[in-house]
C-alpha positions in Angstrom: 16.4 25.4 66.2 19.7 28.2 66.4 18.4 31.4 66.4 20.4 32.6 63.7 20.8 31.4 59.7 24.4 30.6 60.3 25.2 30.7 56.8 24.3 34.2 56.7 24.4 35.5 60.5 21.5 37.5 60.2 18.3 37.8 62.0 15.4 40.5 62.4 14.6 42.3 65.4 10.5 43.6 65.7 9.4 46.6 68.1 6.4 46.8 68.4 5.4 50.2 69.9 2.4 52.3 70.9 3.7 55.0 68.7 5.1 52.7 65.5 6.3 49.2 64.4 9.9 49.0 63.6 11.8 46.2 62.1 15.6 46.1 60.9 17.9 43.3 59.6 21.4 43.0 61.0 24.1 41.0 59.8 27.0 39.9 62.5 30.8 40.3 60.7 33.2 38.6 62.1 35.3 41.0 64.0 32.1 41.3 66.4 30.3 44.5 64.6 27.1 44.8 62.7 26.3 45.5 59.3 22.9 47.2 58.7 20.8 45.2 55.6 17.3 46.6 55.8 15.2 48.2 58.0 11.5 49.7 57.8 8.7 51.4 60.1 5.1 52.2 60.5 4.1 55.0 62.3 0.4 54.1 64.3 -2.7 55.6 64.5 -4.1 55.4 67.9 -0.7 56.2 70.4 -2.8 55.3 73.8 -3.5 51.8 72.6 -1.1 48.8 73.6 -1.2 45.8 72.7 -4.0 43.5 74.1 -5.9 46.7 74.4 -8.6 46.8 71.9 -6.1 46.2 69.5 -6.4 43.3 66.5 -3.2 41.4 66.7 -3.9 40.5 63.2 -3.6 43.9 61.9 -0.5 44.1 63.8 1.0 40.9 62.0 -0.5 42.3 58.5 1.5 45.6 59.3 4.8 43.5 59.8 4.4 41.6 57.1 3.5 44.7 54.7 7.5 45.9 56.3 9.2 43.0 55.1 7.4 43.0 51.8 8.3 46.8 50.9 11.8 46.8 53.1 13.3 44.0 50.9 14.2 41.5 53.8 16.0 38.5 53.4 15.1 36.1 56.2 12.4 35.3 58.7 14.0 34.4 62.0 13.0 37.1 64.2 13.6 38.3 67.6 10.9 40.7 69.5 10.7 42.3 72.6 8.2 42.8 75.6 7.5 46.1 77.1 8.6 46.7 80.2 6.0 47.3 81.5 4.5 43.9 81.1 7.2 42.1 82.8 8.0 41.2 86.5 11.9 41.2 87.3 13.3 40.9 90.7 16.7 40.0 91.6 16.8 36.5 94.0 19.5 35.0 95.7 19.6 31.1 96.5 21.9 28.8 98.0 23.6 26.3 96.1 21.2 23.1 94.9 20.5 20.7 92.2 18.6 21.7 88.6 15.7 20.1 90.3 16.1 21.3 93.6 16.7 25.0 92.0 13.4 25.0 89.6 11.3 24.4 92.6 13.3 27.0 94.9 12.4 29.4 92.1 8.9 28.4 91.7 8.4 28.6 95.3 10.5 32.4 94.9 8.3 33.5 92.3 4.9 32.9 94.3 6.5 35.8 96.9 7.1 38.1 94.4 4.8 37.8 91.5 0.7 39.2 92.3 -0.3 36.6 89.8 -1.0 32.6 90.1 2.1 30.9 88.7 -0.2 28.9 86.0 -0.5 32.1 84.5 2.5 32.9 84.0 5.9 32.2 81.9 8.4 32.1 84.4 12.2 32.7 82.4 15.5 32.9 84.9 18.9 33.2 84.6 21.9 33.2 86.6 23.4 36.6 86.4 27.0 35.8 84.8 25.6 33.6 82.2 22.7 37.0 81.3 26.4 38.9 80.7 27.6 35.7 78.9 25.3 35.5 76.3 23.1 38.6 76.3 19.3 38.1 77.7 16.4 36.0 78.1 14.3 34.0 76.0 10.9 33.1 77.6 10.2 29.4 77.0 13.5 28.3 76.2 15.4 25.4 78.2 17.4 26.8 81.2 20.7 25.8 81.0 22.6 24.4 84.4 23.1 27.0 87.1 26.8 27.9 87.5 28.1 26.7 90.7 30.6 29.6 91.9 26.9 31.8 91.7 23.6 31.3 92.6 22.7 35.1 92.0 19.4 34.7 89.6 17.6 37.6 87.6 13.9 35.8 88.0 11.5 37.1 84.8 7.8 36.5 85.0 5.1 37.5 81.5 1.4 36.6 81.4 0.8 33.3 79.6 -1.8 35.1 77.4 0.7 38.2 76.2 3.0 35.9 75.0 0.5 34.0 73.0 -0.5 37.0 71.8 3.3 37.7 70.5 3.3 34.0 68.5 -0.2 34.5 67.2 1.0 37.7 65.7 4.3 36.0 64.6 2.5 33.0 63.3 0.6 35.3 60.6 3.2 38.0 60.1 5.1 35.5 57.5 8.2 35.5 60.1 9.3 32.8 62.7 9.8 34.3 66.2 12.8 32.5 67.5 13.2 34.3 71.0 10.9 36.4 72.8 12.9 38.8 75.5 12.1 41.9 77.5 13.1 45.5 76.5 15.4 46.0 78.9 17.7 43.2 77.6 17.7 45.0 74.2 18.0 48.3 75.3 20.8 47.1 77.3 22.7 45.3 74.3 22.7 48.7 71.9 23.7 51.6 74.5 25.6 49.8 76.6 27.1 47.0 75.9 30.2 45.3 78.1 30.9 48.7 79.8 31.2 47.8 82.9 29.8 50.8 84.9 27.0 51.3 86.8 24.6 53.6 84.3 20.9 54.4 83.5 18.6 54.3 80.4 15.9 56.6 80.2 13.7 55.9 76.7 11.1 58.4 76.7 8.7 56.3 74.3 4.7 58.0 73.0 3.2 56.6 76.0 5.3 54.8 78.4 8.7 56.0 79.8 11.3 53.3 80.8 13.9 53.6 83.6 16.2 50.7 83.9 19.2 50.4 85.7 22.4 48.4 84.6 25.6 47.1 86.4 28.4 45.5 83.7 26.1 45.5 81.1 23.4 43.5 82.8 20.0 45.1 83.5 18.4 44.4 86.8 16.2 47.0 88.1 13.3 48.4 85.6 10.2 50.8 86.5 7.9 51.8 84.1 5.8 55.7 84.2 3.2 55.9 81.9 3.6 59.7 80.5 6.1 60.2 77.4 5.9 62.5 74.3 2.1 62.1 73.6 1.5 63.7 77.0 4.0 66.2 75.9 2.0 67.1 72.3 -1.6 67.4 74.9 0.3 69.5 76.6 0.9 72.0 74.5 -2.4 71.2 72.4 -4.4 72.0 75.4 -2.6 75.0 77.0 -2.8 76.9 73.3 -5.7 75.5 72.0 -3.8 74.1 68.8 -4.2 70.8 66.5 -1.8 67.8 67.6 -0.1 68.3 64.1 1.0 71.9 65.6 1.3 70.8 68.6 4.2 67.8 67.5 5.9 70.6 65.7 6.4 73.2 68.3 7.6 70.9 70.9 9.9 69.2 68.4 11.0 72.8 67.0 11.1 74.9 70.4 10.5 71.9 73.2 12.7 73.2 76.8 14.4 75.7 75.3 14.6 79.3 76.9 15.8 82.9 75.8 15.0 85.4 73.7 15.3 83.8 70.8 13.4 80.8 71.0 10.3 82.1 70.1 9.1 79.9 72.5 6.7 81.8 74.6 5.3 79.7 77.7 6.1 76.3 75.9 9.5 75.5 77.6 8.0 76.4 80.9 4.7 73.5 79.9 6.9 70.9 78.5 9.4 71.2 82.0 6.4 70.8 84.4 5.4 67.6 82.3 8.3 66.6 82.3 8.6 66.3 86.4 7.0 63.4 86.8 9.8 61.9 84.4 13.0 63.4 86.5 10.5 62.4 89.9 10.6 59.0 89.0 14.1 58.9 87.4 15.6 60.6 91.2 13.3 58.0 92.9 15.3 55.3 91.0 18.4 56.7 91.7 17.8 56.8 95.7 16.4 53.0 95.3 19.7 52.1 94.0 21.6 54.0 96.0 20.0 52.0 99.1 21.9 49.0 97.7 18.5 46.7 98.6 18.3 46.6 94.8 22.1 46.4 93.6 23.1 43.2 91.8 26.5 42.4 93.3 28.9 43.0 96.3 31.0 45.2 93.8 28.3 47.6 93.0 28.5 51.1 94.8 25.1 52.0 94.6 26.2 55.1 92.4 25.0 56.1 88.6 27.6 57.0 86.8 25.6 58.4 83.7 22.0 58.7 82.1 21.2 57.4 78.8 18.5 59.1 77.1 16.4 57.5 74.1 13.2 56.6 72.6 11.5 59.1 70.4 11.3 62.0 72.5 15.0 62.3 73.3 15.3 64.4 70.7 13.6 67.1 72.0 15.4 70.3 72.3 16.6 71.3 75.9 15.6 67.8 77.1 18.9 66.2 78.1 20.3 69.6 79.3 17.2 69.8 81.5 17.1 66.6 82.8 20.9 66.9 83.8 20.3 70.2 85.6 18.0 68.6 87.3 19.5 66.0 88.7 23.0 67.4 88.6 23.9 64.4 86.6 25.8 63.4 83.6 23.4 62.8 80.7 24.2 62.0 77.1 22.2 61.1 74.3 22.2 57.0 73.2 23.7 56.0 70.2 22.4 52.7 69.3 24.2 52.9 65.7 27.8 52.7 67.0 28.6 49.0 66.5 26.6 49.2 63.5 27.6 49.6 59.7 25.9 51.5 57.2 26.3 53.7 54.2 27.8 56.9 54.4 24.4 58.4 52.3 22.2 57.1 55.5 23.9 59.0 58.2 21.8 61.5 58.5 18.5 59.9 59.0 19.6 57.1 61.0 21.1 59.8 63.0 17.1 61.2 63.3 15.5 58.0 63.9 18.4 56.2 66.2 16.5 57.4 69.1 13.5 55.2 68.5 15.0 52.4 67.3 17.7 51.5 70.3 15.5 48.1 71.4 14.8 47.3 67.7 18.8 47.7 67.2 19.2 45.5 70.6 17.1 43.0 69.3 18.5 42.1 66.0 22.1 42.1 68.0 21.5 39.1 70.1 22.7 36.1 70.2 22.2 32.5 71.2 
């Protein structure tokens, strides 16, 4: 089965978050942009629960379909995304062999590197010029043969059970999920794209805070922290004794601002030491790929040319100045709307919510 509705070239991509479940409805136009057709979100209740955590993946599936209901999609191919944090990736190198010869190298690979047996887990590869080729991986689907010029492989490992959780959720939610990928791969697809730099993507999400690193527009190294802008809101809630709705407001008002105008008091100050962990782990990153034990290619120079900041707390105010001073850094803000169409009336408010939807973008831009 194609992934897309050829007639119409659309297809829905799903993110579903600790903080909210997004879906949107692109359609591909022929001169390689987007157009936007729909899109919808539910903001959650309880931020520190993930999925397979005391969570009903039934009320998750009623949720989506409740989106597509009141959001007026079209069709129900669907595209969804693992969290990082969920996945193994490593980066394997293999002499040249047969399809046959190569699946058992891998499986034999994958024992080194995964802490989990193999018969729990879906093992996805891909050879790394065919990931740029056509854009990410699809756990389950047939591997296609390896190209012989480059046995470079990007080697992807999920539990068996949290993708079966992902297709019971699917099976109920009214939609058909056609391929199942990691986040990384979307975020990838909306911020960067086919630049061909070495660059960073930070998404700040509620809970989790994603650091991946990608060469040409491929992804290959991704680390997870768990702290993001719910750790931000305790923060403040706990140092001033305030309610979590005051809490959201101040750090989204004032967040890492200084001077005598921000009205701020000792908030900038709170928000930058939670922060540290964040720019810790982000500088650890950086050294790892500078070490080149983690770079994907001879041509790589082990250098960051530029952070992307998203997910929902990028936003803040003072955040990407503060991360760039820092790290004495180049940091910008991601736009995941630039290959996308939309009317003029919606710029604003996509302009608000861009930052949280960047993998939701990246999944409804893939392709087979």
């Amino acid at each position: 089965m194609p992934l897309f509705q050829k007639q119409e070239n659309r297809i829905i991509g799903v993110d579903i978050g600790t903080s909210s479940i997004k879906l949107i409805e692109l359609q591909k136009n022929t001169e390689g942009t987007f157009s936007l057709i729909t899109y919808g979100m539910v903001e959650r209740f309880n931020h520190d629960v993930k999925l397979g955590e005391k969570e009903d993946p039934m009320l998750i599936a009623r949720t989506i379909k409740l989106i597509t209901e009141k959001g007026g999609f079209t069709v129900k191919q669907a595209t969804a995304a693992l969290p990082t944090f969920l996945v193994f990736t490593s980066l394997i190198s293999l002499p040249q062999m047969s399809k046959d010869e190569l699946d058992s190298a891998i499986r034999w690979e994958a024992k080194k590197i995964i802490p989990l047996p193999l018969e729990d887990i879906v093992l996805d590869y891909k050879m790394v010029n065919q990931i740029a080729e056509k854009g990410g991986l699809s756990f389950g689907k047939k591997k296609p043969e390896h190209d012989k010029e480059d046995l470079k492989i990007l080697l992807t490992g999920a539990g068996k059970e949290t993708v079966q959780k992902y297709s019971d959720i699917f099976l109920h939610s009214g939609l058909t999920l056609t391929s199942l990928e990691t986040e990384m791969f979307a975020l990838s697809r909306a911020l960067v794209g086919n630049d061909p730099g070495e660059i960073m993507i930070v998404e700040i999400g509620a809970s989790i805070t994603d650091i991946i690193v990608v060469e040409s527009g491929v992804p290959f190294l991704g680390r997870s922290i768990e702290t993001g802008g719910h750790a931000l809101t305790r923060a403040i809630m706990s140092s001033l004794n305030i309610n979590e709705k005051r809490a959201e407001q101040l750090k989204r008002d004032v967040g890492i601002t200084t001077g005598e105008n921000s009205g701020a008091g000792e908030v900038p100050n709170l928000l930058k030491e939670t922060v540290e962990p964040i720019v810790h782990e982000i500088r650890y990153t950086i050294d790892l790929y500078k070490s080149h034990s983690v770079t994907p290619s001879p041509k790589a120079t082990g250098n960051i040319e530029k952070i992307i900041l998203t997910g929902g707390t990028a936003l803040m105010p003072g955040l990407r100045e503060h991360i760039a001073t820092a790290l004495d850094m180049r940091v910008i803000l991601g736009d995941p709307w630039v290959h996308v169409k939309y009317q003029d009336d919606l710029k604003t408010i996509l302009a608000q919510i861009g930052p949280k939807f960047s993998v939701v973008i990246g999944l409804a831009m893939r392709e087979t």
